[in-house]
PASEBA-1860 file (N, C-alpha, C; in nm, 3 decimals):
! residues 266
1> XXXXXXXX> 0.185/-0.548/2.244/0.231/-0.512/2.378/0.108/-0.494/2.468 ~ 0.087/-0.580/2.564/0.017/-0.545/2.635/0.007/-0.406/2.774 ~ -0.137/-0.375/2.754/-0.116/-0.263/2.880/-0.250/-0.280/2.940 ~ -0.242/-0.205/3.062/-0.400/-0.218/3.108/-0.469/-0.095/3.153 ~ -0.568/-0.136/3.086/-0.676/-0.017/3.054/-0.795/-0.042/3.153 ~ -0.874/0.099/3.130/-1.009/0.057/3.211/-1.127/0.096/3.126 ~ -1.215/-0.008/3.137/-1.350/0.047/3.043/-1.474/0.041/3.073 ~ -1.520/0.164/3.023/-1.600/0.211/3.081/-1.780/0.140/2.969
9> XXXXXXXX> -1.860/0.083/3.028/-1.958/0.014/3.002/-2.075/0.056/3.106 ~ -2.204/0.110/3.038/-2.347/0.119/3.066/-2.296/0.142/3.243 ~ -2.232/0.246/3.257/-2.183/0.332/3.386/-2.107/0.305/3.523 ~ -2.061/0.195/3.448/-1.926/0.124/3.546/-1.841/0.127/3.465 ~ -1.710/0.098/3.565/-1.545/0.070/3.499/-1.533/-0.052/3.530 ~ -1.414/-0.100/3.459/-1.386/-0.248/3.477/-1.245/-0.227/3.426 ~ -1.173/-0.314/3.438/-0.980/-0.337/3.380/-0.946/-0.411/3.402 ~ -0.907/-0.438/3.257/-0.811/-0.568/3.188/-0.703/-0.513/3.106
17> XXXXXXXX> -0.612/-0.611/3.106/-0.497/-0.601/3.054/-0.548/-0.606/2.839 ~ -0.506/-0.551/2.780/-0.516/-0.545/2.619/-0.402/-0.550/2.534 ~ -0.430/-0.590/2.418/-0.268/-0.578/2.339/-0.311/-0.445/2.224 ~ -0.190/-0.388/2.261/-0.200/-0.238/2.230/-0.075/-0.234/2.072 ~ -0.138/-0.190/1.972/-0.025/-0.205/1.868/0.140/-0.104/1.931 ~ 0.222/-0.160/1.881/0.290/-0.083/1.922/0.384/-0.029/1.784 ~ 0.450/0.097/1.871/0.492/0.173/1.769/0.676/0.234/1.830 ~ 0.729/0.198/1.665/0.891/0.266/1.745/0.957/0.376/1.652
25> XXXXXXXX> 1.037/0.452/1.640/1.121/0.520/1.601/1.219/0.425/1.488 ~ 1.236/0.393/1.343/1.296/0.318/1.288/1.386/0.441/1.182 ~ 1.535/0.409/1.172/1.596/0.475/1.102/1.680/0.374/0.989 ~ 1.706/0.470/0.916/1.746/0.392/0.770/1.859/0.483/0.753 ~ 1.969/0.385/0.758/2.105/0.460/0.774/2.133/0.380/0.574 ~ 2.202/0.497/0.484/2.306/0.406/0.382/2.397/0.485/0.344 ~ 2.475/0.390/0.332/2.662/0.415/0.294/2.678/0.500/0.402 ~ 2.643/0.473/0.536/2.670/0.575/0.667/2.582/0.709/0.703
33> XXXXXXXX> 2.504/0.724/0.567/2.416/0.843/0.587/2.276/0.846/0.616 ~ 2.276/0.932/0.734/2.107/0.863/0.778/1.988/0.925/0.635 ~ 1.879/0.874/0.605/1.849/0.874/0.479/1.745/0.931/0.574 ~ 1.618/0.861/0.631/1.518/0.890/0.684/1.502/0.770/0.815 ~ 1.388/0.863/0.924/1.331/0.766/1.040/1.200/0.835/1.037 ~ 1.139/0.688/1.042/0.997/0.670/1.048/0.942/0.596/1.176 ~ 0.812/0.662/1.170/0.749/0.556/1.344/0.684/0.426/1.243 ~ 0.706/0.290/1.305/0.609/0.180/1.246/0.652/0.101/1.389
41> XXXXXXXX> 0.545/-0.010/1.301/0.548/-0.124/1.379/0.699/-0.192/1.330 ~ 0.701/-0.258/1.473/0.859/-0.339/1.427/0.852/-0.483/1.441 ~ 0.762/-0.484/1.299/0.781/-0.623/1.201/0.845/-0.562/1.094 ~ 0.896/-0.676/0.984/0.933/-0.661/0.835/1.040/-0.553/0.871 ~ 1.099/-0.518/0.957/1.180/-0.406/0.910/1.279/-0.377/0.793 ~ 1.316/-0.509/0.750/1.442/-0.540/0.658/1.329/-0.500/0.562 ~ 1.210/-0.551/0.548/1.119/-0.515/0.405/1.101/-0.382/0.422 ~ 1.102/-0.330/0.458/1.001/-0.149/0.559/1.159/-0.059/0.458
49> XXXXXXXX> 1.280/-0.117/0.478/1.402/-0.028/0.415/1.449/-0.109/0.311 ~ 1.371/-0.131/0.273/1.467/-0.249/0.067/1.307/-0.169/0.065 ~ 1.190/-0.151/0.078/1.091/-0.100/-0.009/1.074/0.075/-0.007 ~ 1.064/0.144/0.075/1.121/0.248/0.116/1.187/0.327/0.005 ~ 1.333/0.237/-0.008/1.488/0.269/-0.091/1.409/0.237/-0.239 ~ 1.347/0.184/-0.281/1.248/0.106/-0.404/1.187/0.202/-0.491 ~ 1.062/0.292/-0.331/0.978/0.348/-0.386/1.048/0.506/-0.411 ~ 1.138/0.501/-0.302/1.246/0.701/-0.374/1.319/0.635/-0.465
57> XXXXXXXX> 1.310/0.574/-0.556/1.447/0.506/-0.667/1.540/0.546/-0.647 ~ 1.600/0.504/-0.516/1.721/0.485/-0.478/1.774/0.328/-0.541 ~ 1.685/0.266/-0.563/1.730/0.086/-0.597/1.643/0.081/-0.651 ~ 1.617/-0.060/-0.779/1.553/-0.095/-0.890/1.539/-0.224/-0.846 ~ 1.618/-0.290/-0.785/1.619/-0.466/-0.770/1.725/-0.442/-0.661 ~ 1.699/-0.596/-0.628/1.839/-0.643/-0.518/1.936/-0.645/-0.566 ~ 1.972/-0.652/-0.688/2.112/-0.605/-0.754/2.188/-0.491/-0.727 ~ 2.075/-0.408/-0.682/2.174/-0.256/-0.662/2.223/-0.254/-0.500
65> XXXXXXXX> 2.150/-0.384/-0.426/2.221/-0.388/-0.298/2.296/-0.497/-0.235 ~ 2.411/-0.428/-0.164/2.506/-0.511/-0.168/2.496/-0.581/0.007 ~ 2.466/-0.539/0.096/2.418/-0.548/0.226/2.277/-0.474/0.256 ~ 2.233/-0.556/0.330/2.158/-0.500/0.462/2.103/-0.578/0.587 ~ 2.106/-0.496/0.711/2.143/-0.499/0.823/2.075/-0.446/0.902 ~ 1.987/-0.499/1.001/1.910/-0.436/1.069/1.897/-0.474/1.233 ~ 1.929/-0.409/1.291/1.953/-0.395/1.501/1.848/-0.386/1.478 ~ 1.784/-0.452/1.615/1.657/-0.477/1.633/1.619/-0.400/1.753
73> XXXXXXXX> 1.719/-0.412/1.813/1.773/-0.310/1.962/1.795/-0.187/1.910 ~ 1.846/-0.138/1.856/1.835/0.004/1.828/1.716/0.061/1.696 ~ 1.714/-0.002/1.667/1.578/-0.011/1.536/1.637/0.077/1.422 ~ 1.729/0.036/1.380/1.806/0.068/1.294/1.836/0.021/1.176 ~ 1.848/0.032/1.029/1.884/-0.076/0.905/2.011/0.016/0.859 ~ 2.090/-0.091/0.794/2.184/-0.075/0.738/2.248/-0.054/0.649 ~ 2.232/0.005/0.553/2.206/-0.039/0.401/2.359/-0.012/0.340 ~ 2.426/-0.109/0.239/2.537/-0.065/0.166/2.453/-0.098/-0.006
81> XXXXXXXX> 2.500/0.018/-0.090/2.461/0.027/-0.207/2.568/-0.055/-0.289 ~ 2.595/-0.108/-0.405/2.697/-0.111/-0.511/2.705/0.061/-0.573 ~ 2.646/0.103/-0.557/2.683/0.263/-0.663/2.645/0.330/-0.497 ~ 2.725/0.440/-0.503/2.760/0.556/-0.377/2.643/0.587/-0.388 ~ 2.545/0.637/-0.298/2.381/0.744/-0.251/2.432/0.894/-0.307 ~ 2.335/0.903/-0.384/2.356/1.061/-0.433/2.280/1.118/-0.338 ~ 2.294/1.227/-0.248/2.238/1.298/-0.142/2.080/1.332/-0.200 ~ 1.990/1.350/-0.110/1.900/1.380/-0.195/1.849/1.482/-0.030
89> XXXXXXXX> 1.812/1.618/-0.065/1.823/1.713/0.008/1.605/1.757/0.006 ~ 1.547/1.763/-0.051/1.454/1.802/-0.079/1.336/1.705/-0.022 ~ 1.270/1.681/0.088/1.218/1.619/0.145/0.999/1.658/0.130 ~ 0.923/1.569/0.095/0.826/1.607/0.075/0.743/1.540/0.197 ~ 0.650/1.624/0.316/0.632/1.533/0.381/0.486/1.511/0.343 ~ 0.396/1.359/0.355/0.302/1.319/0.279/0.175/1.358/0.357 ~ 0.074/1.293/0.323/-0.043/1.296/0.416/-0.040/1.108/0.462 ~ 0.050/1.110/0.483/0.034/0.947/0.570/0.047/0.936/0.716
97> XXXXXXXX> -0.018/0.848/0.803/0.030/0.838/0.944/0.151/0.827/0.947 ~ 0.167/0.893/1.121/0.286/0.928/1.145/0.403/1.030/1.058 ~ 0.349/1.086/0.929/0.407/1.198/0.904/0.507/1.128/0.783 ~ 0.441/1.055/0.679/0.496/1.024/0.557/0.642/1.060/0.525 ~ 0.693/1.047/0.417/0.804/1.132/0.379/0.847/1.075/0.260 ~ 0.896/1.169/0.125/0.912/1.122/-0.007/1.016/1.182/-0.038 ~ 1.079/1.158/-0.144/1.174/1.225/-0.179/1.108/1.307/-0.354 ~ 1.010/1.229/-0.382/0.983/1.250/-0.544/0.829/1.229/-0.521
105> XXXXXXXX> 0.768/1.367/-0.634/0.627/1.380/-0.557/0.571/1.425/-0.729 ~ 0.631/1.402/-0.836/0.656/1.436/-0.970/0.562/1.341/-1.033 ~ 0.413/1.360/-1.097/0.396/1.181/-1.139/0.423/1.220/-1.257 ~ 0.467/1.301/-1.358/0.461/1.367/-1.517/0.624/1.257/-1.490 ~ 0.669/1.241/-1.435/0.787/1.153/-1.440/0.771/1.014/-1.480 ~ 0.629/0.910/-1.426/0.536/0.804/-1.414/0.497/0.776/-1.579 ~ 0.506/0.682/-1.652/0.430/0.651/-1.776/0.363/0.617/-1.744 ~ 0.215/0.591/-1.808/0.122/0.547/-1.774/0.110/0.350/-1.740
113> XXXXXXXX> 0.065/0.339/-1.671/0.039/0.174/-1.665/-0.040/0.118/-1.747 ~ 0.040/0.007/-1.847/-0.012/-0.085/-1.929/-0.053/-0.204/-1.874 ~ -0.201/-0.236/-1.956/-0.225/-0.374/-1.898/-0.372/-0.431/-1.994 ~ -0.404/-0.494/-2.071/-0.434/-0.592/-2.082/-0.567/-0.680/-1.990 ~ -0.522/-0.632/-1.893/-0.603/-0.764/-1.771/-0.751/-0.700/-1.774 ~ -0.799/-0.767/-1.741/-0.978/-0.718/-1.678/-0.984/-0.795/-1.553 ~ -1.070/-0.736/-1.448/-1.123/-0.732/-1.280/-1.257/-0.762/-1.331 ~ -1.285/-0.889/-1.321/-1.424/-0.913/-1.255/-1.497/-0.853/-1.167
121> XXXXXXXX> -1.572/-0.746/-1.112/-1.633/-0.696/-1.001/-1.662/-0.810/-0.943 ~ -1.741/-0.898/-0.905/-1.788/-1.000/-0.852/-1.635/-1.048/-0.758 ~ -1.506/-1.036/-0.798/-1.415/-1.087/-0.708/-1.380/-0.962/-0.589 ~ -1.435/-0.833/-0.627/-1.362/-0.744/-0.579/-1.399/-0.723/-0.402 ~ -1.539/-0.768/-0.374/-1.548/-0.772/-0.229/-1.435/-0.880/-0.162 ~ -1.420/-0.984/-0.235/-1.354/-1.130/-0.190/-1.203/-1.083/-0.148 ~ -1.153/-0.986/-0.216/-1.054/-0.952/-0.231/-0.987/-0.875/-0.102 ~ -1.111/-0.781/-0.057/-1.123/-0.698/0.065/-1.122/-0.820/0.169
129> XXXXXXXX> -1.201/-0.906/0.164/-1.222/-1.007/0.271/-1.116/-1.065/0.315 ~ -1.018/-1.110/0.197/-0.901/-1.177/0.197/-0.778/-1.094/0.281 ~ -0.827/-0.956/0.253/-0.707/-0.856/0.323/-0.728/-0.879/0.478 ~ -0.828/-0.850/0.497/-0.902/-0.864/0.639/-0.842/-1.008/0.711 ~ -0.876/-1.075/0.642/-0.831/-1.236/0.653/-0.726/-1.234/0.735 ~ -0.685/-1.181/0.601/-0.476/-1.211/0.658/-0.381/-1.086/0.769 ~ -0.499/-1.030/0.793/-0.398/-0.934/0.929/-0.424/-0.970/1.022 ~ -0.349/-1.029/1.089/-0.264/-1.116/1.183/-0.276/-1.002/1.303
137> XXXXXXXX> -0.180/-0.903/1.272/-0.168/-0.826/1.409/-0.293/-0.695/1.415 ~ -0.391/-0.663/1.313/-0.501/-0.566/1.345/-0.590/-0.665/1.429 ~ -0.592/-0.834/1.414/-0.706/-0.876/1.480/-0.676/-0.893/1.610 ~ -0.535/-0.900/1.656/-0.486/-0.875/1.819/-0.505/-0.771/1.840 ~ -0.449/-0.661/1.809/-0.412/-0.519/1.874/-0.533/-0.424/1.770 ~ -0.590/-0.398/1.640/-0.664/-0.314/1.612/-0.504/-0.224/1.581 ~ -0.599/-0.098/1.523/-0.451/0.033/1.500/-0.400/-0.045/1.393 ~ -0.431/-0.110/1.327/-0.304/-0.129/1.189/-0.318/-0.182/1.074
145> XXXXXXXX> -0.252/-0.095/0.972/-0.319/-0.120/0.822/-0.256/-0.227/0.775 ~ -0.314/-0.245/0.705/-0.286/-0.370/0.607/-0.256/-0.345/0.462 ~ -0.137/-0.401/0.375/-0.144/-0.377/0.248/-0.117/-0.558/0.182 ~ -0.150/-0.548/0.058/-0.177/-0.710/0.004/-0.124/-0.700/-0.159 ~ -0.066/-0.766/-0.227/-0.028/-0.803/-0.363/-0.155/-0.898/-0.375 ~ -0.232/-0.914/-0.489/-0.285/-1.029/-0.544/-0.267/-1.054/-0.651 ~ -0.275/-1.196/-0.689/-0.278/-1.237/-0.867/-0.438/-1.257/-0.894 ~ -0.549/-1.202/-0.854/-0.669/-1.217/-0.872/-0.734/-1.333/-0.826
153> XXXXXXXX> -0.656/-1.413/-0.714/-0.732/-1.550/-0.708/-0.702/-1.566/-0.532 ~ -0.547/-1.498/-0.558/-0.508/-1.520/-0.402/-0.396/-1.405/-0.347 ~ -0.385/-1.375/-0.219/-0.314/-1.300/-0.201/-0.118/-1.335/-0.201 ~ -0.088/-1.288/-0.235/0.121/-1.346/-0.261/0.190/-1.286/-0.154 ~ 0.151/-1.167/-0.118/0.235/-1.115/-0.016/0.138/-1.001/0.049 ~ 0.166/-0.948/0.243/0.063/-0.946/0.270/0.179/-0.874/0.395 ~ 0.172/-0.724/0.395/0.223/-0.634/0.545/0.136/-0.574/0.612 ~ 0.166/-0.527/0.718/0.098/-0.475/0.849/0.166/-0.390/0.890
161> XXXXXXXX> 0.128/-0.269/0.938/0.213/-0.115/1.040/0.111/-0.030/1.077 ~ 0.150/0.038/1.143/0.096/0.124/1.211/0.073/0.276/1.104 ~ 0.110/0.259/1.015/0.123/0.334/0.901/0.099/0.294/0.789 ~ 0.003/0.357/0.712/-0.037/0.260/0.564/0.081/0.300/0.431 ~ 0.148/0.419/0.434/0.251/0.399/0.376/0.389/0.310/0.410 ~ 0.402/0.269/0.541/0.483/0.221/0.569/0.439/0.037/0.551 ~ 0.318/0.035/0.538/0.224/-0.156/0.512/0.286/-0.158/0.342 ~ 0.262/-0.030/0.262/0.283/-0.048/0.076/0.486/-0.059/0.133
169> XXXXXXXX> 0.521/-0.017/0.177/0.669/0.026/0.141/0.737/-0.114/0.215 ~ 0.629/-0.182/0.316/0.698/-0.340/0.362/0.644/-0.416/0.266 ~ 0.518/-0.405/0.199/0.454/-0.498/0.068/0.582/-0.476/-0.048 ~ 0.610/-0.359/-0.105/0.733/-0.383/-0.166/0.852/-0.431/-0.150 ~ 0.869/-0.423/-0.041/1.046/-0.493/0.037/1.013/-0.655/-0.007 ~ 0.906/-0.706/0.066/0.889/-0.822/0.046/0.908/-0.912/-0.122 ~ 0.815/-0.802/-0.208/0.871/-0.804/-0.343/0.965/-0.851/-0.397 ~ 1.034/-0.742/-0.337/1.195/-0.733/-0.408/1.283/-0.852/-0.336
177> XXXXXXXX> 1.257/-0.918/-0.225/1.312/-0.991/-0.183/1.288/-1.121/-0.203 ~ 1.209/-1.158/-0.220/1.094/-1.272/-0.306/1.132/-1.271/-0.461 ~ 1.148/-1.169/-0.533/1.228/-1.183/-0.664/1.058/-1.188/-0.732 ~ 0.967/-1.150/-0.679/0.769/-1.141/-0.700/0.790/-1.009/-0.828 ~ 0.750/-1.075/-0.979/0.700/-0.989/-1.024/0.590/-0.940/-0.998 ~ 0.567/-0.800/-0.973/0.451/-0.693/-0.954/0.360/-0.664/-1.077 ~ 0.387/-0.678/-1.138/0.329/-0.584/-1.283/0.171/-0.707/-1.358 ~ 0.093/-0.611/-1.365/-0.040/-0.659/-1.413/-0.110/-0.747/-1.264
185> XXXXXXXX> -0.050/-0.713/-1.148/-0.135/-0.721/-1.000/-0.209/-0.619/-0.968 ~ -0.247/-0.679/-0.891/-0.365/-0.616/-0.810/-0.345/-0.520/-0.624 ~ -0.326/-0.419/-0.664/-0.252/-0.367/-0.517/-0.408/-0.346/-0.397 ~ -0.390/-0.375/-0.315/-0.499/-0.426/-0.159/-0.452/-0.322/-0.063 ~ -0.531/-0.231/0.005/-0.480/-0.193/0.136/-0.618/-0.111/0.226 ~ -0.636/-0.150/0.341/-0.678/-0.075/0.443/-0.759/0.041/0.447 ~ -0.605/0.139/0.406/-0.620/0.272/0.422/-0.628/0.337/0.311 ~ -0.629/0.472/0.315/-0.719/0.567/0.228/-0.633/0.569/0.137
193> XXXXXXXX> -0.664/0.610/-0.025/-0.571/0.614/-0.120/-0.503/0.748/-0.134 ~ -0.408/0.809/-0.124/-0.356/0.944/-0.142/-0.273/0.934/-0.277 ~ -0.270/1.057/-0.296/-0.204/1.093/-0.448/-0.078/1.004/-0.407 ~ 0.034/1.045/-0.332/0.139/0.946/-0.315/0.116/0.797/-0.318 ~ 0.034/0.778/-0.288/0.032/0.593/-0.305/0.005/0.556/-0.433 ~ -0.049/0.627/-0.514/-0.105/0.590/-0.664/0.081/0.616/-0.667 ~ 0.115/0.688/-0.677/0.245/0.702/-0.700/0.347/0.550/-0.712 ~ 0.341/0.527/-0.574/0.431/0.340/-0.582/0.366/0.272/-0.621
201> XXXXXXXX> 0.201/0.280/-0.635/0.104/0.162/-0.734/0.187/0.222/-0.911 ~ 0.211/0.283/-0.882/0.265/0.316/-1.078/0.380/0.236/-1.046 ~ 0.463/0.246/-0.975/0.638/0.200/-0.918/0.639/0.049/-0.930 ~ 0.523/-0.011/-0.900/0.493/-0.130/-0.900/0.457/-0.180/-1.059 ~ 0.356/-0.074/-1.083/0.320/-0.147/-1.221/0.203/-0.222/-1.192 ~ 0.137/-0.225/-1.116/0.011/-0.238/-1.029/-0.107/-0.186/-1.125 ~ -0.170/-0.233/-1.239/-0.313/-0.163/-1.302/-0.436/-0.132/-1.203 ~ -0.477/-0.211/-1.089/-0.560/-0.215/-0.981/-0.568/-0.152/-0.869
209> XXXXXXXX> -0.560/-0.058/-0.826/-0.563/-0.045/-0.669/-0.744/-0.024/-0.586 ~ -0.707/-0.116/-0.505/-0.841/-0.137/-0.424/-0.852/-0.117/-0.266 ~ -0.934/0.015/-0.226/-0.923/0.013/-0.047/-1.055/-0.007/-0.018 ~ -1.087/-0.040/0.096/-1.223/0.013/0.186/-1.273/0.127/0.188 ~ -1.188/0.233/0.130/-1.196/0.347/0.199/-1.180/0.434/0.067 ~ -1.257/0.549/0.077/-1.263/0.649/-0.018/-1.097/0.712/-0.072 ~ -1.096/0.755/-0.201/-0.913/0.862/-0.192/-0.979/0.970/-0.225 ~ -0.884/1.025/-0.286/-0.899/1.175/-0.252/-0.888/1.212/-0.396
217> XXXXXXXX> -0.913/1.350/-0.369/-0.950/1.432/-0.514/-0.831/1.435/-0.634 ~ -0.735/1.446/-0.591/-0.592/1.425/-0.598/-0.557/1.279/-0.686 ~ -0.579/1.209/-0.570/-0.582/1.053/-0.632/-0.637/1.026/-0.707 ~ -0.724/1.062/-0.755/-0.852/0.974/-0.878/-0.769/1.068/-0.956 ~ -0.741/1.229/-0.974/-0.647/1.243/-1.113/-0.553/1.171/-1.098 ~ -0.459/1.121/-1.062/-0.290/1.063/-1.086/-0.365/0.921/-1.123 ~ -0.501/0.912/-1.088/-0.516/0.740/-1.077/-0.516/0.732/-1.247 ~ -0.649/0.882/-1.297/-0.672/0.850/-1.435/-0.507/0.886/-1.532
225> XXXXXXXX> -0.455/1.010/-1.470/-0.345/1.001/-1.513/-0.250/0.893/-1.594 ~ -0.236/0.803/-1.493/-0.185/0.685/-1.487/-0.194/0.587/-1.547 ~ -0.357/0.572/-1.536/-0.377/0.445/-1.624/-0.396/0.310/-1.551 ~ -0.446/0.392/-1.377/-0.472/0.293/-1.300/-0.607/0.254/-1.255 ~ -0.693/0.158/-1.232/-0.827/0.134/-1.229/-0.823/0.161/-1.057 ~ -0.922/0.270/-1.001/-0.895/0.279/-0.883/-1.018/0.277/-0.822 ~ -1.055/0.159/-0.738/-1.145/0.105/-0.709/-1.124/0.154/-0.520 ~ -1.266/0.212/-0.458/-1.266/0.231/-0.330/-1.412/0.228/-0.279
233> XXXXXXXX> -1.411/0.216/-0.115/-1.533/0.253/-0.054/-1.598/0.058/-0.055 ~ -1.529/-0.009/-0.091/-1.540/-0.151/-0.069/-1.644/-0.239/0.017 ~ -1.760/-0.230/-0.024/-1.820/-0.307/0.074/-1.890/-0.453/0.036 ~ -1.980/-0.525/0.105/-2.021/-0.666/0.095/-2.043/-0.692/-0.051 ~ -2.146/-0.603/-0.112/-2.221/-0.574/-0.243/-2.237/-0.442/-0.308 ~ -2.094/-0.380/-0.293/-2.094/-0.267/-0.358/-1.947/-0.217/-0.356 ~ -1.927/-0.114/-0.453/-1.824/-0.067/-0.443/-1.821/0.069/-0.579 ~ -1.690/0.154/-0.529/-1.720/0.262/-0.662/-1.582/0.253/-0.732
241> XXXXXXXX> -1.629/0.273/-0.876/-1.503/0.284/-0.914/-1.438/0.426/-0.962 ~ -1.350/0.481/-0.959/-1.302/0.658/-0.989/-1.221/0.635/-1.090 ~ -1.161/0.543/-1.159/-1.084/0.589/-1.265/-1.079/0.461/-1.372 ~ -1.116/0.472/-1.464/-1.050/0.357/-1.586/-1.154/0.245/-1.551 ~ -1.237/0.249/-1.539/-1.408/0.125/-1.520/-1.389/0.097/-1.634 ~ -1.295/0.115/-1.774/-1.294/0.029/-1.900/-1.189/-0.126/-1.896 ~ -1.141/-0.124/-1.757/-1.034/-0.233/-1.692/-1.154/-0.303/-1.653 ~ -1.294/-0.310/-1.593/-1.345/-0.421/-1.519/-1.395/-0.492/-1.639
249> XXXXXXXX> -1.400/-0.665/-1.611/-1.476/-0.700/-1.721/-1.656/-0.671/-1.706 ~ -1.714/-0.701/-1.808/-1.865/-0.709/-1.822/-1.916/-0.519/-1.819 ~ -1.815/-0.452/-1.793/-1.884/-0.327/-1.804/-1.911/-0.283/-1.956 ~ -1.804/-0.362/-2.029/-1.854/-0.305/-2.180/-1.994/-0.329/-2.261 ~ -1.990/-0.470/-2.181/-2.118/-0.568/-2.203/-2.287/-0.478/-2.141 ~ -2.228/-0.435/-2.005/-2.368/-0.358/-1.958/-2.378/-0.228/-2.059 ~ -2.266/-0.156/-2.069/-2.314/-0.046/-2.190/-2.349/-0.021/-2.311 ~ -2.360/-0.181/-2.347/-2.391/-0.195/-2.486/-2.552/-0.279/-2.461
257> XXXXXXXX> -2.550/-0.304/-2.345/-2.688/-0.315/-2.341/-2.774/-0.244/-2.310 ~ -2.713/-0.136/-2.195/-2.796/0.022/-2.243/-2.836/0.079/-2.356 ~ -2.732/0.077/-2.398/-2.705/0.157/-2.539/-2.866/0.100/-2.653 ~ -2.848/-0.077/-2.637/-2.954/-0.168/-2.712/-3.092/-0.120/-2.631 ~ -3.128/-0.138/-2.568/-3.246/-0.101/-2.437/-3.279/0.022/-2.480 ~ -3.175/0.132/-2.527/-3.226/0.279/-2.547/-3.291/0.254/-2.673 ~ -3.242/0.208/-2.771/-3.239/0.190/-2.901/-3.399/0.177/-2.950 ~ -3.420/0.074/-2.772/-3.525/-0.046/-2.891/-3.657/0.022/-2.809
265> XX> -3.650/0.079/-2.705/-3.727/0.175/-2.702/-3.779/0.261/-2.784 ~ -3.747/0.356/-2.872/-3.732/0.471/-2.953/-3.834/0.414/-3.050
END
């Protein structure tokens, strides 16, 4: 949406018109009952409420839904279940823009994530680059996170909002609608990692999660908890890892060549 601004440069003003992200009021009505409204951007909305409904396990697959419906004019979705909405009264609100909201904040509920796979470090800047790549509306307007699925080579699916829980909860809609197995991927996003997001990276089945940006004290336990490799702070030629560095490949290789190096010293 464009608006016009004035800016101020080495002690003059000047004004031009800019595209400003924009942001709306979106509600998620099912079986008639309003569930929750969130501020985002109004793309993906149909993904923003099938991922949403996903990550409170309200729904497991598109099997458990029988409609949905979304006014674009009133910014509204529609949702009809096959099994009736059990009320869910207990509301947790997160540390996400615009004022998160969960229904389940429990990870002792979460098994740990299995996986097999190893992360090359060497792909892991490429990976950041690729996120960057593909946001479409941060390189018009700025203001908006980005979240990304990868299979380690390329990105599969790829949201944008004004909210980084609301970018993971349209990356899942898309998922589930795509029929995209998740499990042994690689989860991509923007913004900062919070204990809740390790949360739908478990929901997913996601071994990887990778931001630009540091998480929090919180997060690196649920990450080790979990059993998730949680990689942040992303830059050209560097990066840190906080939980499970026994997921990247070649790290076993460098510690056994410490280990030899100490040895042959002695």
């Amino acid at each position: 949406m464009l608006h016009m601004v004035y800016h101020y440069y080495k002690g003059r003003f000047s004004q031009s018109e800019i595209d400003v992200v924009t942001e709306i009021p979106f509600r998620i009505m099912v079986d008639g009952v309003e569930l929750a409204t969130m501020m985002c951007t109004p793309v993906k909305l149909r993904e923003l409420a099938l991922g949403f409904l996903a990550f409170e396990r309200i729904i497991e697959s598109m099997d458990d839904v029988v409609s949905v419906e979304v006014d674009e004019d009133e910014s509204d979705a529609y949702v009809q279940l096959k099994k009736p909405l059990k009320i869910i009264e207990r509301r947790i609100f997160t540390s996400g823009c615009g004022g998160g909201v969960t229904f389940h904040l429990d990870y002792h509920d979460y098994p740990p994530v299995r996986t097999e796979r190893t992360l090359d470090p060497k792909t892991v800047p490429s990976l950041i680059q690729d996120l960057h790549d593909a946001a479409v509306l941060y390189h018009q307007s700025r203001g908006i996170h980005t979240a990304a699925l990868s299979d380690g080579e390329k990105l599969i699916a790829v949201a944008e909002d004004v909210g980084r829980h609301n970018a993971l909860d349209k990356l899942r809609g898309e998922t589930l609608e795509r029929g995209i197995d998740t499990r042994d991927h690689i989860l991509i996003s923007t913004g900062r990692i919070s204990s809740d997001m390790l949360r739908k990276a478990a929901r997913m089945n996601t071994p990887f999660v990778i931001s630009r940006t540091s998480p929090t004290s919180l997060s690196i336990y649920v990450a080790k908890r979990l059993g998730i490799t949680l990689i942040g702070y992303v830059r050209r030629d560097k990066f840190n890892v906080y939980s499970h560095p026994e997921n990247l490949a070649s790290r076993m290789e460098a510690v056994v060549e410490r280990a030899w190096n100490s040895v042959s010293s002695t």
